[in-house]
Structure formats: structure tokens, C-alpha cells
N, C-alpha and C positions, 0 to 999 in steps of 0.2 A: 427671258426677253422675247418679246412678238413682236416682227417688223411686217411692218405693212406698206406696200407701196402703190402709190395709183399715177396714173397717166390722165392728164388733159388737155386743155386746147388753150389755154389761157394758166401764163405766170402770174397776170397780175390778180385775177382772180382770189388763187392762192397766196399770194403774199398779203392782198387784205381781208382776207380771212383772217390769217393769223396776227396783223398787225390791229384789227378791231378787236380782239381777244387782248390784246397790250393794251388799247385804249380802256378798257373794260377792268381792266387789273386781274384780268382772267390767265395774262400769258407772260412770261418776259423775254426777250430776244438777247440770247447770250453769247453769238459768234456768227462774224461775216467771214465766211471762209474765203478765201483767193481773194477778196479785194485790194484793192489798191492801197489805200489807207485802213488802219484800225475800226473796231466799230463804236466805240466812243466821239468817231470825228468823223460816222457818219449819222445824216438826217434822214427821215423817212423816204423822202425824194429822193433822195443818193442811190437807198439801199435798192428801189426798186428800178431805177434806170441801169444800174448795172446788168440788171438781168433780161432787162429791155431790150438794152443794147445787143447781147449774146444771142440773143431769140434773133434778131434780124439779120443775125446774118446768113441766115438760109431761112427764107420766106416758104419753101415748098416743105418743111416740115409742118404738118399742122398739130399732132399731139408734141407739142414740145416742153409743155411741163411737166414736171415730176415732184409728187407730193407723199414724202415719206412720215411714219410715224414710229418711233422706238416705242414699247410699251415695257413696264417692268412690273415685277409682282406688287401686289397692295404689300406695304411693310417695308420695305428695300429703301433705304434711306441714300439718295446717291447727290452730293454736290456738285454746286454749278460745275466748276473746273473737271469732274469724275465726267460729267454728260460732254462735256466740248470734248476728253477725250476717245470717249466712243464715238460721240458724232463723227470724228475726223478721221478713226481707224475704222468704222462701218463705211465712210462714204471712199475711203481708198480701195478697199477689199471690192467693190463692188463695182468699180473703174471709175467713179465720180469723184475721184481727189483732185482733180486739177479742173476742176467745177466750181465757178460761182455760188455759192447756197448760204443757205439763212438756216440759222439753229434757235429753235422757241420751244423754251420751257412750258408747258400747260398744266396749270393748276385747277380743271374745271372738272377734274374725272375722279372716283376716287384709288385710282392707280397713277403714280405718277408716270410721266410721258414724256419725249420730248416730237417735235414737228422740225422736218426737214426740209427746205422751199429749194427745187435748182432746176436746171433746165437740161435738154439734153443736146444742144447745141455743143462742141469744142469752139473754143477760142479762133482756130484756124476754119470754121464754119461747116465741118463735117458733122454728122450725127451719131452717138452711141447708141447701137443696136439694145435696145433691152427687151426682147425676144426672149421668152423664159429665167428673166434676171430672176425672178422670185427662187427656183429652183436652185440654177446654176450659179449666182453668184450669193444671194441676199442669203440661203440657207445654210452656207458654210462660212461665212461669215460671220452669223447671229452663234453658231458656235462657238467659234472661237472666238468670239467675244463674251461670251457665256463662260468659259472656260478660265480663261484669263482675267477676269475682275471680280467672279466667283458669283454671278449673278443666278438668279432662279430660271431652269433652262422653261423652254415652250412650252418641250411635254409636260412639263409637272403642273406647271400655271396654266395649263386648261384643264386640267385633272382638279383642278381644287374649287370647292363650293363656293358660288357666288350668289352673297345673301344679300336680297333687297331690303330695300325700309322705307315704307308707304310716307312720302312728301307730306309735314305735319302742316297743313294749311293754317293753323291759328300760329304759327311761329315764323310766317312767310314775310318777309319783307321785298318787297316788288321790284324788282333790277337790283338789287345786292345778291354777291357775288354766291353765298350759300343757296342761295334756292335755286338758280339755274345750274349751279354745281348737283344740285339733289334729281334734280329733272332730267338732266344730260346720264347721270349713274343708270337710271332705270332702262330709259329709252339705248342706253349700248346694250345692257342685256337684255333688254327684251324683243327690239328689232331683227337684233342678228339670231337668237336664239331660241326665239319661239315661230313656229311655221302657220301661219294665218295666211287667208284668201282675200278678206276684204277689212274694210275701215271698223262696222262693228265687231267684225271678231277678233281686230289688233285693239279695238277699246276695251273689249273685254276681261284682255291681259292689264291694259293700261290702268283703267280703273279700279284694279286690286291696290293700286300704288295711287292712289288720290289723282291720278292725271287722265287727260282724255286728250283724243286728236280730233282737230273739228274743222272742218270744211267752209264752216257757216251754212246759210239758207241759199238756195237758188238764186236769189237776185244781189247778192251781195255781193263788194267789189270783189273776194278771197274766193268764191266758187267759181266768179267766171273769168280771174285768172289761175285757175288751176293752181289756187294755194291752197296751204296747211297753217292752222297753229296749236301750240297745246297748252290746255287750261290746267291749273293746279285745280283741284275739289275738294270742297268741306268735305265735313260728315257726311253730311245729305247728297252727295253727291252731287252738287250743286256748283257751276266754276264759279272760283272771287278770284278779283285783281284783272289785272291786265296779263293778255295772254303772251304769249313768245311765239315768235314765226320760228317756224322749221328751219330757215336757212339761217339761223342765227348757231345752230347747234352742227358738232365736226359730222364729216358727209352729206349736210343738208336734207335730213328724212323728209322732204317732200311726196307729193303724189308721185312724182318720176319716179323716186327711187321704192316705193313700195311698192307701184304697180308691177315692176319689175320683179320684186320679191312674193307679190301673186303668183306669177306662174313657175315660178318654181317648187314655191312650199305646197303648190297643190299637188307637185306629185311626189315629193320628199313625206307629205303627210299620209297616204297611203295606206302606205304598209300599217300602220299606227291607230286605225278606223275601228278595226274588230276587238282593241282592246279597252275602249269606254262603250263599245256596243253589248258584249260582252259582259264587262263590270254591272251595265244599267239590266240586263236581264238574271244576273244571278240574285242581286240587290231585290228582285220584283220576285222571283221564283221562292228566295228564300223567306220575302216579307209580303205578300198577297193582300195585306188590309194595313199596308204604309202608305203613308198621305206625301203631298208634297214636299213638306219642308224636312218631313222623315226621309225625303230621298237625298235630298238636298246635304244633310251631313256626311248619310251613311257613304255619299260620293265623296265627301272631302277627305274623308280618313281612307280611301283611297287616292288619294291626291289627283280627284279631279273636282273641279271647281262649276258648278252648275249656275251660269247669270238666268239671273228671270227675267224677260224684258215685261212690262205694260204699260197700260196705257195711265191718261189720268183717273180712270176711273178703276182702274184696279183691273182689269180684262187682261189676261196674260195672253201674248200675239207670239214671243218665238223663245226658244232658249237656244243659250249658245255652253258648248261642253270646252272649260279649258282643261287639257289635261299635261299635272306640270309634272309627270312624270318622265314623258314621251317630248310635254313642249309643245304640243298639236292641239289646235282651237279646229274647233266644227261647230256651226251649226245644226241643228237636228236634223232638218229635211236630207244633210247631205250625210248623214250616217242611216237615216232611212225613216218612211213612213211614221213607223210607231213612234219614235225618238223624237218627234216632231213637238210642240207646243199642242198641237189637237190631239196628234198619236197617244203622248205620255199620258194626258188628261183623260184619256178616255182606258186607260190601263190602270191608275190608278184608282180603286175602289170604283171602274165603274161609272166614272164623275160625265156626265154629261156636256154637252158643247151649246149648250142654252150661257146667254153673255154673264147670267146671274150667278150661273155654275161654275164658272171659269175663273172668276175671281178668286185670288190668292186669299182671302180672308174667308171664303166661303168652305175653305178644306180643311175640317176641323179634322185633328188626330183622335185615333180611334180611343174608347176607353181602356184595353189593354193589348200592347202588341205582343200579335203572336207569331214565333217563328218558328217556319216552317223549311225544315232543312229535307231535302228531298230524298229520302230510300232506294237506292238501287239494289235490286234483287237480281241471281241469276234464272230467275225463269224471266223469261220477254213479256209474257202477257201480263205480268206485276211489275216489271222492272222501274217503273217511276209512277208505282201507286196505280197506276191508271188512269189517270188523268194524262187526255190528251193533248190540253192545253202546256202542261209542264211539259211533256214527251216533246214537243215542239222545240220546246225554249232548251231543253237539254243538247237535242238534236242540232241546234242553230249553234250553240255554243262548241259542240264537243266535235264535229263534223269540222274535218280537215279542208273544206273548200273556203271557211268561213276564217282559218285562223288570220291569213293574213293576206288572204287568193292568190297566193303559190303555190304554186303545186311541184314538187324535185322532181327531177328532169324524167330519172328513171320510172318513175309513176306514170308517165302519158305514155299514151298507145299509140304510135302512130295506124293511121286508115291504110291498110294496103292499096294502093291503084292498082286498078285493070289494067293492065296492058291489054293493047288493040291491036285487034288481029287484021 
């Protein structure tokens, strides 16, 4: 089990979240805890003024909700009555038993879930500190709940492979509950799990799985309110149907929340630069008269994933490197020069930067490939044939500045200072 909890500034927010996921036949709401009456004989309105009410009575809290999510392993068959009674021994353990909260089943992921809506007001208008709750309460908790109903603990269910399957656009029916079920599976794992900088290089990832994230144009209402939606894609790559806003899906992937996820994944991606840099020059050293679309595989059986962008006339302007190894999308420019849409072009066979050169149709595969695996000798003056274009690329490769630009501590020198007389 993975519990997740977040903090906001608005109950109601979250409560119709979850309650437009019941509208949708996406959710169902299976227990009003502490209320006054049952939840069979309450109404929508009921359910959310109770927690209105508790919210007022300290105005000077402003994060005063609290938006919990159980997560259980794909497989784990657990009944309504088994989840009310975790909901109610997770939310004791963790001092929110004598808390107003709402329990919603969510059917839209394909791990089953449940959603926990309460606030952190007490009845008597004081505030529950949840100051490192994650740590101190929610982690010893998820155990022994883990332990006691013999659930799949955390560590194991992040240890286990989580396989996609590309959104089949000819079977899409537009606001039935499967295909935003199929769109919501991709966008968990690939939001949180792959480390991207900007919008084309989380399309990148997206696009492998029939979906894209689209902005619109400049003058459209969705760019110049700072929204998001995401298109399902044919074959062609091409969106059909009607798109879904981002804030329909749990955490709202909006521009807020990925721009956020920009500066961080740009320095979590890092360390991770020199090993499709790396791959792309051993791939060239070892294959000298390989064409485009020759690199293009020989990257995926390395599990990295080469997009080509161009234009309509076929002009190739940039490539982006996913590597789903690592989980880390680049752009060329930002792994360097060569790696570039001009750089590669101009390494491969040679190919010119004339617009008629550059076309991806224009790079016909050589008559037979040859490979050329490189000899190291130990005399120096043979040691890679001679050739000082290779000596380069070995050098770039096998040079400890370049593995991942760390360098262990004891290896640096420090400068001695003069002391002044």
C-alpha cells in the first residue's frame, strides 16, 4: 500500500473533485466518517457543509484541507467493507479519527485506490499539526496496515514493472469511462517517472502512447489562460475526438504543475546526459556509413527512443532522445552540439545542411553495412588504428570527466594558498 497525502487551501475544491468522479461513474463514495447521521441519509449538500462548517471555525488556518489517497497493488482484490476498514484504522493511526472525512472509491487508475477528503480543523476549533505526518505518523501506520490485512507492502510495489499500452484510438469512445481510464494510467506513470524540462519533450514520452499535451496556438482562449489539454492520436499521429482538460484528471497536470516539475527534473536528469551521449557515439564509431533510420533502431535496442521532428516538407529541425532506461528525455542541443538535428546530420555519412539534404527521405541506407569495431593496441601510436577522429570519440567516451562529471572527492587537488607575509 502507498499513501499519499497533500495539503490545500480549499475543502471544497477537493470534495468536488471527487464528487464529479461519482457523477462520471468514475468514483463511488463509501463512508461519511464522524457524521452525524449515516451516509445513506446524506445529500451532496449535507456531505460538504459538514466540512464547511469545521473549516470555520478557525478562519486563520489557511491550508486547511487534507487530500489523502491509499494506493494498492494492480491485482489485490479488496471489498467495499475491507477499504472502510482501512480507511478508519489509517485515519486513527494518524490522529484524524475524530475527523469529519469522506471515503471514495476510484475506479479510473488501473490500480485500485481509495480517496480520503477531511480537514485539519478539531471540532473544538484547534489545528492538527501535520508537520512531517508523512514520516512520523502515515509511515508506521501504512505498515501495520500492510501487515495486518496482508496487503502488498510499498517497497515491493515500486520494485515491480509498470507496463504501458499505447491508447488504441480506433476503439476510443469519447467521455466513456474506458478511455479516460486509459489516459489517466499513462499520464501517472509517465508524469511522475520520466524527468523532462519542457512541453515537447514530455510529448515525446506522450506520443509513444497515442496522447499528446497541447497548449493550443497563441491566440486561443487555453494559451492565454495558462491551460492544458490532452488529445488521444491515431496512427498518424494526428488528435481525433474531443480533447480532456488536465484538471479533469487526479492532481490536475496543468502548466503549474509541470512547470514545477521542470526545474527539478533538469537537475535530477544530469547525471544521466553522458549515457545516451555515450551510446550515440559508440553506435557512430562502431557503424561509420549508418544512415539515419540505421541509428534510429540501433538506439532502441538500447532503450533509447530517437523522435525526429520536421516540417511539412520533410526538413528535419530537431530530435529529441528519450531514454527509458534512465526515464530522462533531452533534446540534442542540451547534450551538445554534434547530437544536435544539424550536428547528427552532418556525422552521419557526411550529409550536408543544404534543406534538400536534410530531408529524412533523402538518406538512403548504404548498399552493405559495414562494421567497424575499433582495435586497441598496446602501443599508443596504433592504439585506435590511427585514426584521430576515432581517438577522439574513444577518448570522449572512456575519460572519467565525461562519465557523469563527478569526479570522488579524493581525486581533486586542492590549490594550496599563499599565506601573506
Amino acid at each position: 500500500m502507498v499513501a499519499v497525502i497533500g495539503s490545500g487551501t480549499s475543502i471544497r475544491r477537493t470534495f468536488l473533485y471527487n464528487e464529479n468522479k461519482v457523477k462520471h461513474g468514475l468514483a463511488q463514495c463509501l463512508m461519511a466518517g464522524n457524521y452525524p447521521v449515516g451516509l445513506e441519509d446524506l445529500n451532496e449538500k449535507q456531505r460538504l457543509n459538514m466540512l464547511l462548517k469545521t473549516v470555520a471555525l478557525n478562519p486563520d488556518v489557511k491550508r486547511n484541507s487534507i487530500h489523502i489517497s491509499l494506493n494498492f497493488a494492480p491485482g489485490e482484490q479488496l471489498s467495499d467493507e475491507k477499504l472502510r476498514e482501512i480507511s478508519g484504522e489509517y485515519m486513527q493511526q494518524i490522529g484524524f479519527g475524530n475527523q469529519p472525512y469522506l471515503v471514495y472509491r476510484h475506479d479510473d487508475a488501473a490500480h485500485p485506490h481509495i480517496h480520503i477528503a477531511t480537514v485539519r480543523i478539531r471540532p473544538d476549533g484547534t489545528n492538527i499539526d501535520t508537520f512531517n505526518i508523512g514520516r512520523n505518523r502515515s509511515e508506521p501506520a501504512r505498515k501495520t496496515i500492510e501487515n495486518k490485512y496482508g496487503l502488498v507492502k510499498a517497497e515491493e510495489q515500486k520494485k515491480q514493472a509498470f507496463s504501458l499500452e499505447p491508447v488504441n484510438a480506433s476503439k476510443v469512445v469519447y467521455g466513456e469511462k474506458p478511455t479516460r481510464k486509459a489516459i489517466s494510467n499513462v499520464l501517472q506513470a509517465v508524469l511522475s517517472g520520466y524527468k523532462y524540462t519542457s512541453l515537447p519533450e514530455l510529448n515525446a514520452v506522450l506520443n509513444q502512447y497515442n496522447i499528446a499535451a497541447d497548449r493550443g496556438n497563441e491566440t486561443s482562449r487555453i494559451f492565454r489562460h495558462h491551460g492544458l489539454v490532452y488529445h488521444v492520436l491515431d496512427a498518424d499521429g494526428k488528435p481525433v475526438g474531443v480533447p480532456v482538460k488536465a484538471s479533469a484528471f487526479y492532481n490536475n497536470p496543468g502548466m503549474k504543475f509541470l512547470e514545477k516539475k521542470y526545474l527539478a527534473n533538469d537537475v535530477a536528469r544530469q547525471s544521466h546526459k553522458a549515457r545516451v551521449k555515450n551510446t550515440v557515439d559508440l553506435l557512430l564509431l562502431r557503424n561509420p556509413k549508418m544512415n539515419l533510420d540505421q541509428l534510429v533502431l540501433k538506439l532502441k535496442n538500447e532503450g533509447i527512443h530517437l523522435t525526429i521532428r520536421q516540417n511539412a516538407d520533410g526538413i528535419i529541425y530537431g530530435l529529441t532522445y528519450v531514454d527509458h532506461r534512465t526515464k530522462c528525455v533531452f533534446n540534442g542541443s542540451n547534450i551538445g552540439k554534434g547530437y544536435s538535428a544539424k550536428g547528427l546530420l552532418e556525422k552521419l555519412q557526411g550529409i550536408s545542411l543544404k534543406p534538400e539534404d536534410r530531408k529524412l527521405k533523402t538518406i538512403n541506407p548504404p548498399e552493405k553495412e559495414e562494421k567497424s569495431v575499433p582495435f586497441i593496441s598496446t602501443n599508443p601510436d596504433t592504439a585506435i588504428g590511427g585514426n584521430d577522429n576515432e581517438k577522439g570519440i574513444i577518448e570522449s567516451i572512456m575519460g572519467h570527466e565525461n562519465s557523469s562529471q563527478n569526479v570522488p572527492f579524493d581525486w581533486k587537488r586542492k590549490k594550496k594558498k599563499k599565506k601573506r607575509r
